[in-house]
Structures are given as structure tokens and as C-alpha cells.
C-alpha positions as CSV (number, residue, x, y, z in Angstrom):
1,X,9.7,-1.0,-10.4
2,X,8.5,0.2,-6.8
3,X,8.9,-2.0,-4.1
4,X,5.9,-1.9,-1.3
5,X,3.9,-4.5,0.4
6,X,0.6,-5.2,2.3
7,X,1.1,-4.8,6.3
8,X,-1.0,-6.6,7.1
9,X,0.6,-9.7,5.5
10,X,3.8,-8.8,6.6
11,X,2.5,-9.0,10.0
12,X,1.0,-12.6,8.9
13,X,3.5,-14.1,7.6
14,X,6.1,-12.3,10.0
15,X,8.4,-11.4,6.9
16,X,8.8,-8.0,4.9
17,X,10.6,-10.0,2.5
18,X,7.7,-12.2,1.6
19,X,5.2,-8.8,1.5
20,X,7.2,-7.6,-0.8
21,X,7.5,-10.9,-3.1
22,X,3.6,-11.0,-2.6
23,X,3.0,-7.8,-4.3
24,X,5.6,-8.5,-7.1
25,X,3.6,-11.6,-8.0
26,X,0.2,-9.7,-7.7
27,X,1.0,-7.5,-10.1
28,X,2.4,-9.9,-12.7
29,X,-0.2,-12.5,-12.2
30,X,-3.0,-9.4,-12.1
31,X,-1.4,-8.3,-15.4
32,X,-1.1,-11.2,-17.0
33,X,-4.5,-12.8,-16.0
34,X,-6.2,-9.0,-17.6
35,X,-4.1,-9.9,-20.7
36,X,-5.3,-13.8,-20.6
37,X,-1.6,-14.6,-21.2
38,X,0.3,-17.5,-19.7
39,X,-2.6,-19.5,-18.9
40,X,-2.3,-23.0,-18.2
41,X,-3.8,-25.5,-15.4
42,X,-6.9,-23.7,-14.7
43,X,-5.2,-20.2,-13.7
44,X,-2.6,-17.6,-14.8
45,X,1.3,-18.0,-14.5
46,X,4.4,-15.9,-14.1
47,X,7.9,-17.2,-14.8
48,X,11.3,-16.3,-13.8
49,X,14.7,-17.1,-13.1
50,X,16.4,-16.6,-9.9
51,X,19.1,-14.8,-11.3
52,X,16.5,-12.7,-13.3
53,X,14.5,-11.8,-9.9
54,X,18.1,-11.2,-8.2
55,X,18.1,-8.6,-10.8
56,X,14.6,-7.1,-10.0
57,X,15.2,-7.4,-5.6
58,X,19.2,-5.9,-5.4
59,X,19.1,-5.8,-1.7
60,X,18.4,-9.5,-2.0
61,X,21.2,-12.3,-2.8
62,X,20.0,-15.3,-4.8
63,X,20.1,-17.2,-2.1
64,X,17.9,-15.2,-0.1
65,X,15.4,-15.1,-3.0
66,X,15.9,-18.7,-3.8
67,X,14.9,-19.2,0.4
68,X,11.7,-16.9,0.6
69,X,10.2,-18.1,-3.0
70,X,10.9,-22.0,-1.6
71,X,9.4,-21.1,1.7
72,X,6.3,-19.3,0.0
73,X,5.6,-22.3,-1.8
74,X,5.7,-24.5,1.5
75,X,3.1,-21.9,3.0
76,X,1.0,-22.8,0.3
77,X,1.4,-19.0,-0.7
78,X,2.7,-19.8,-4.3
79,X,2.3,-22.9,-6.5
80,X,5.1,-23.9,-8.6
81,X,5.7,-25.7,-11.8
82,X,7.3,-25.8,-15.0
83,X,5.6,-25.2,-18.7
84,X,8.4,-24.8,-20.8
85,X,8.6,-26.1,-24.0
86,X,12.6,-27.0,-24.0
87,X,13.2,-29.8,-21.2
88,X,16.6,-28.2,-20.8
89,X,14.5,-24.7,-19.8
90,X,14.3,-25.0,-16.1
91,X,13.1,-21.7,-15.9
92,X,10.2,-22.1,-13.1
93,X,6.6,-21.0,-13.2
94,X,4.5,-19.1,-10.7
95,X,0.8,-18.8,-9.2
96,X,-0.6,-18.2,-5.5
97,X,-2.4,-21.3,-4.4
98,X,-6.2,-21.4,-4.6
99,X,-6.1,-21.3,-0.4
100,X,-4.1,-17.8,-0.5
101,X,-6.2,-16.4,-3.6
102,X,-9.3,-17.0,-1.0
103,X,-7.9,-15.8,2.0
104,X,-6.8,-12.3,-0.1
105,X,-10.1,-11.4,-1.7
106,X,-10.5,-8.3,0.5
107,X,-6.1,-7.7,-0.4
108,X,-5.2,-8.6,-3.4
109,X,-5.9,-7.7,-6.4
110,X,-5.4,-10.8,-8.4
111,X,-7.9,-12.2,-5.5
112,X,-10.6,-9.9,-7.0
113,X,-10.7,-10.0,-10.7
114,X,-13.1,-11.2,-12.2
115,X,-12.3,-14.2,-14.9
116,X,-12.4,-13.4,-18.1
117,X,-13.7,-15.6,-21.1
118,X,-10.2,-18.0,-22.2
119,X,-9.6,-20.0,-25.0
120,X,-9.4,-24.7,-24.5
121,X,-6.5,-24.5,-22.5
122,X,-5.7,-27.8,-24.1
123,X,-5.5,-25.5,-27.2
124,X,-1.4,-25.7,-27.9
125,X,-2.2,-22.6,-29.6
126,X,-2.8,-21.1,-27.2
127,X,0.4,-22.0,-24.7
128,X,2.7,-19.5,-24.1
129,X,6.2,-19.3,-25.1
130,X,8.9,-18.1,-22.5
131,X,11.4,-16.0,-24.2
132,X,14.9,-15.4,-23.4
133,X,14.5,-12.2,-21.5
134,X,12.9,-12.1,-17.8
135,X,8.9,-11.7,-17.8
136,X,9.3,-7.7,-15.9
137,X,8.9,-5.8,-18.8
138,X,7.7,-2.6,-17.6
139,X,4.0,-1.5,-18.9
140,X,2.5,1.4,-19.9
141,X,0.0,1.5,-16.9
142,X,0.8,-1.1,-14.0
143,X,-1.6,-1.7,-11.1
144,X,-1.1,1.1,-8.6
145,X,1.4,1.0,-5.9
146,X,2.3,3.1,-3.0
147,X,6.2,3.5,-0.9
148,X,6.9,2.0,1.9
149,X,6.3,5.5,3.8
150,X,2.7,5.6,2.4
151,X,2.0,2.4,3.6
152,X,3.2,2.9,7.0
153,X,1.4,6.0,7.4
154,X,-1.7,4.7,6.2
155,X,-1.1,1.9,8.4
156,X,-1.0,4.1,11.2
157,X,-3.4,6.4,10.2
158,X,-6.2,3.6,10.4
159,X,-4.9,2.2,14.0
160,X,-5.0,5.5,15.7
161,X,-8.6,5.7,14.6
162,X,-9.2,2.4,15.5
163,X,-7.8,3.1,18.8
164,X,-9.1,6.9,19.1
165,X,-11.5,7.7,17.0
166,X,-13.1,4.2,16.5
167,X,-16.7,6.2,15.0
168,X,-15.0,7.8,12.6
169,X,-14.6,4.2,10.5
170,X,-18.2,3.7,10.6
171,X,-19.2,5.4,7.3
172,X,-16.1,5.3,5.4
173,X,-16.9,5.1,1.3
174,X,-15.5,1.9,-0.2
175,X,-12.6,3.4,-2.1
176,X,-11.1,5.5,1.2
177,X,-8.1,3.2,1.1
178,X,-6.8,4.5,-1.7
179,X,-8.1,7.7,-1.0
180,X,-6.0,7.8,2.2
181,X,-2.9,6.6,0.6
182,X,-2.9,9.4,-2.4
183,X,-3.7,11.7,0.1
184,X,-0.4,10.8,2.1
185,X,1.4,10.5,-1.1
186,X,0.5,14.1,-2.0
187,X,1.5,15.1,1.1
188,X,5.2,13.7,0.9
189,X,6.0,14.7,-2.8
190,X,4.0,17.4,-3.4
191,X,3.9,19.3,-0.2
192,X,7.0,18.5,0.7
193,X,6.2,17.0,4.1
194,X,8.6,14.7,6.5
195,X,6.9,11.0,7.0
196,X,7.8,11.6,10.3
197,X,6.6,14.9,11.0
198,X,3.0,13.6,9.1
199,X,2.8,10.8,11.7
200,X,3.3,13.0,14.3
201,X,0.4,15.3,13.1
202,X,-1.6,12.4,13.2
203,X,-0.6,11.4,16.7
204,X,-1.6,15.2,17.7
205,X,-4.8,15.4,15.9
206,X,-5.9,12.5,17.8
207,X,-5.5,13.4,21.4
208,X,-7.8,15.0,22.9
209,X,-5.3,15.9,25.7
210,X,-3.2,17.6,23.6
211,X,-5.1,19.2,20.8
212,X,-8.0,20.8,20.1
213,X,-9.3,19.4,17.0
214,X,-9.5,15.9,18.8
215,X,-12.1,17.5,20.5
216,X,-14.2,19.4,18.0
217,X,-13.4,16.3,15.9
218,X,-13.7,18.4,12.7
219,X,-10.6,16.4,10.7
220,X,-11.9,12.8,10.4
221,X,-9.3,11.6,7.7
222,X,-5.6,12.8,5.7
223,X,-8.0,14.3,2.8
224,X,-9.3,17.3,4.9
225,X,-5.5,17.6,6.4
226,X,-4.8,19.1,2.7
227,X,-8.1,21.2,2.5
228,X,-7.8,24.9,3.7
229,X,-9.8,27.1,5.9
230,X,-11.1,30.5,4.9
231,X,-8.1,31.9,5.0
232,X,-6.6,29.9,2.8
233,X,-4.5,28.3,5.0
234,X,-3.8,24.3,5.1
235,X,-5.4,22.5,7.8
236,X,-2.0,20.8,8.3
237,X,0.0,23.8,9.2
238,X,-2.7,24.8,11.6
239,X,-2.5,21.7,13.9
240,X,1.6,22.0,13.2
241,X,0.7,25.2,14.6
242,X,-0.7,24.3,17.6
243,X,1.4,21.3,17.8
244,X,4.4,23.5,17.9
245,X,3.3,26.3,20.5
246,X,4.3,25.8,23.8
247,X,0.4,25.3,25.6
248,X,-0.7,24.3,29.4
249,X,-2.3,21.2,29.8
250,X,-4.7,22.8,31.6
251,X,-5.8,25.4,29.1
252,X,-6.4,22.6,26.7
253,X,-10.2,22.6,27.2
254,X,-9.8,26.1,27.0
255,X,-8.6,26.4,23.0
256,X,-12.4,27.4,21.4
257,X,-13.1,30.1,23.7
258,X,-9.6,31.5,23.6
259,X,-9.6,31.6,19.6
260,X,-6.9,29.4,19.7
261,X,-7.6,27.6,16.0
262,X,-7.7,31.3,14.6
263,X,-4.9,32.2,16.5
264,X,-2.8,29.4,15.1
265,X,-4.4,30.8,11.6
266,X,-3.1,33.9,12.1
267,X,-0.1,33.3,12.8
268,X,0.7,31.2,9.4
269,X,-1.0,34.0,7.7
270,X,1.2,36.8,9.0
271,X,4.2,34.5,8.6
272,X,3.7,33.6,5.3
């Protein structure tokens, strides 16, 4: 399973760890609740062991995980409980707290589904049964996520513009989030671009001392940077271009009349 996490609740609750534990129960609880499984006390559940989840987070010790899911639970993050049928099962039981499911209805996306029609959950029909093996069984087709890299550069895609560019936010569509990530994620595995040279593209194309599309303001998010110009060449590799030839400060103001976008052009075409 792929590991990622919501900044901007790692930035709330000043741990990675607990991002990343957020996201893992997200998907579960998202999964189960489309599935109306493990229902009981009003909402959906997910169950696991420590051991199991020690399993599942390698570059975390039980301890650890046994610290963060404790901690969660005093942040009124998770709610925990115990709905086994054997009294000698102390596997525990899962759910975020009716205070975090409203705070993350614009996050997460067990915040925003919609609930579906369930059977009398007083109905002992209809209560599930844990089994012996961990409940992360993979599935066929999991709620999307995105690598640590994407996040970041998403992440700092949207505060340069925010910082920049602030107009170019105005009339985004409601799905440019994802959008934006795919587009990043295309760029890193099927483009073969560096994270770090991507965020440095981003740093260029936004300052209008230093490049000339900031000016002309003709790349206003990561989709075009993967578009090409009449000559077939990517808009990326023209601001690399630019970004790698040696250029006066003072000429910068200088770039449309001096051809230098078609210049830059050029140059990929004939080196190509």
C-alpha cells in the first residue's frame, strides 16, 4: 500500500506520522463505509492489531504505532472501542470522531460521502465478524493516492501562487486538485523528471525577475507545463531552457522583443 498524507494536517497536528495514519484510516473507513461493512454505533469501523499495523508501517516500531494511535484518540482524531464477538479478542476497533469527520469535510474523503441506506444495526445479522487475518486486504480499486513527492509539489505549487500569482486561484474548476497532482505525477514517472528540478521550474516560472513567462503569465498551472507549443516542444523544457541560460537581469524585460521564448524553442528543437 502507498504511504502519503494531507499537508495540511500534518502541519495541524505537527506530526507526519499522524498524516500518514490519517490517510490509512480514510481509506479503510471510506472503503468499508461504500461497502456498508463493519457498521456498528451509528458509523463505520476498522479493526486492527498493533502487531498487524507494525506490519503495514515498517519504518514504525509497535511502540511508536501503539503511541500515535493512543495519542490520535486523545485528540479526539480517532474513536476507539471493541466489537468482537470472543471476550478474549482484544483486537481494537476504529473510527474518527464525529468533531474530526466535521472539521475534514473539505479533506477527507470519508468526511464527504454521502450515507448510504443500512440495515437495524441492532440487527445481529448484520454484525460483523473479525477474522483471523488483519483487515488490509488490498482491493481491486482503492481510493486514489498520490507519493510524498506529489504532495509536496502540489503543496508548493499552490503557495507560490498564493504568494505570486494570487489571481490565478480565482477561477480554478473544482476538481484542479487532483488535476494538479496527476499532472505532477506524470511528470515524475512518465517524463522522467527530478522532484527537485520540477520545484525549481515552478520557482522560475513565478518570478517575474527571473523569467519571462511570469510576465506574460501564459502558464497558470502544472497541466499546460506538459502541453507543447507549435513546435512541438514541451512548455517545461522551454522555461528549463531559459532557466538554464546564463541571462542579465537587466535584459529580463527585454525577453519578448528579443525572441527569447523562440530562441529557447529553438534551441531544444535543434538539440533534439
Amino acid at each position: 500500500m502507498q504511504h502519503s498524507f494531507y499537508p495540511e494536517l500534518a502541519k495541524k497536528y505537527e506530526s507526519i506520522e499522524i498524516a500518514v495514519l490519517i490517510n490509512y484510516f480514510d481509506f479503510w473507513l471510506s472503503k468499508n463505509k461504500a461497502n456498508n461493512k463493519n457498521f456498528q454505533d451509528g458509523t463505520w469501523w476498522t479493526y486492527n492489531s498493533v502487531k498487524a499495523f507494525s506490519k503495514l508501517f515498517i519504518y514504525l516500531s509497535e511502540s511508536k504505532i501503539r503511541y500515535f494511535l493512543d495519542k490520535m484518540v486523545t485528540l479526539d482524531i480517532l474513536r476507539k472501542d471493541n466489537f468482537n464477538k470472543s471476550s478474549y479478542d482484544r483486537t481494537n476497533w476504529y473510527t474518527f470522531s464525529d468533531a474530526f469527520v466535521e472539521s475534514t469535510k473539505s479533506i477527507c474523503a470519508f468526511s464527504q460521502m454521502d450515507l448510504p441506506k443500512v440495515a437495524n444495526r441492532f440487527d445481529e445479522s448484520s454484525e460483523p465478524i473479525p477474522d483471523n487475518k488483519p483487515d488490509d486486504k488490498p482491493v481491486s480499486k482503492p481510493i486514489k493516492t498520490y507519493s510524498l513527492d506529489v504532495e509536496f509539489l502540489f503543496s508548493r505549487c499552490l503557495g507560490l501562487f498564493k504568494e505570486r500569482k494570487p489571481h490565478y486561484l480565482k477561477n480554478l474548476s473544482s476538481g484542479y486538485e487532483t488535476e494538479w497532482k496527476d499532472a505532477f505525477r506524470l511528470m515524475i514517472i512518465a517524463d522522467h523528471r527530478p522532484p527537485a528540478e520540477i520545484e525549481k521550474i515552478l520557482d522560475h516560472m513565478t518570478d517575474i525577475t527571473k523569467s519571462w513567462w511570469a510576465e506574460t503569465e501564459n502558464i497558470r498551472s502544472p497541466l499546460k507545463l506538459r502541453k507543447r507549443n507549435r513546435d512541438k516542444v514541451m512548455y517545461y523544457d522551454i522555461i528549463l531552457s531559459e532557466m538554464q541560460r546564463p541571462k542579465k537581469k537587466s535584459n529580463y524585460h527585454q525577453c519578448e522583443k528579443s525572441g527569447w521564448a523562440e530562441a529557447a524553442a529553438a534551441d531544444l528543437k535543434n538539440n533534439q
